[in-house]
C-alpha positions, 0 to 999 in steps of 0.5 A: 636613376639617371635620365638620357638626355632627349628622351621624352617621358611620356605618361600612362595616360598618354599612351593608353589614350587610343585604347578607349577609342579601340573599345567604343568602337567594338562596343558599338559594333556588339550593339549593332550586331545584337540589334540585328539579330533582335530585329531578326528574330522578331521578324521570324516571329511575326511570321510564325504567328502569320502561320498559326493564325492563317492555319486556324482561320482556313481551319475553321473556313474549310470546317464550315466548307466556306471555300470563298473565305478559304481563297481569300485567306490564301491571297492574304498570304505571301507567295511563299506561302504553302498551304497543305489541307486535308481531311481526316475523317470528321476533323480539317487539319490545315499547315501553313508553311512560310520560309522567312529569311531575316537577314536578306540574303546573308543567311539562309532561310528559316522555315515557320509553320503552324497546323491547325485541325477543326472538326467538320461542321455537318450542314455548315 
């Protein structure tokens, strides 16, 4: 085996040195990416407990026909918020929707909701 002459041999090492780069890099950004999308997801979760806690609580206010409690929970809530009651014979029955989007205006949004139903307090 005969060498040129003025041709460098260049070693293995040499030439794959970039590729480590290449892939920290794409690493990195699945990281990020499935950070994202954690946080995300725990946004929407936390809006989903919102719901199904402000459901209950006007549930068990609109039981007791304490109107008063029931305004309040309502201004706790976002904006965004809806709040559908109704009775049914004995029982309240209360759904609280909220559209939550997690990743700004990226994505569209997720709509939560929880409905809760108490049976009326007679005299309450």
């Amino acid at each position: 085996m005969k060498r040129e002459r003025g041709v460098k041999r260049v070693s293995r090492r040499k030439r794959e040195r970039g590729f480590v780069t290449v892939e920290l890099a794409f690493a990195a950004l699945g990281i990020g990416l499935a950070v994202v999308l954690c946080a995300g997801l725990v946004r929407v979760s936390l809006a989903q407990v919102r719901c199904s806690d402000a459901a209950a609580e006007i549930a068990r206010q609109a039981a007791r026909d304490d109107l008063d409690a029931v305004r309040v929970i309502k201004a706790g809530l976002p904006e965004a918020a809806a709040v559908d009651m109704a009775r049914d014979g004995d029982l309240v029955v209360v759904t609280v929707a909220m559209d939550v989007a997690p990743w700004g205006s990226w994505l569209p949004p997720i709509r939560t909701h929880a409905r809760a139903t108490v049976v009326h307090e007679a005299g309450g």
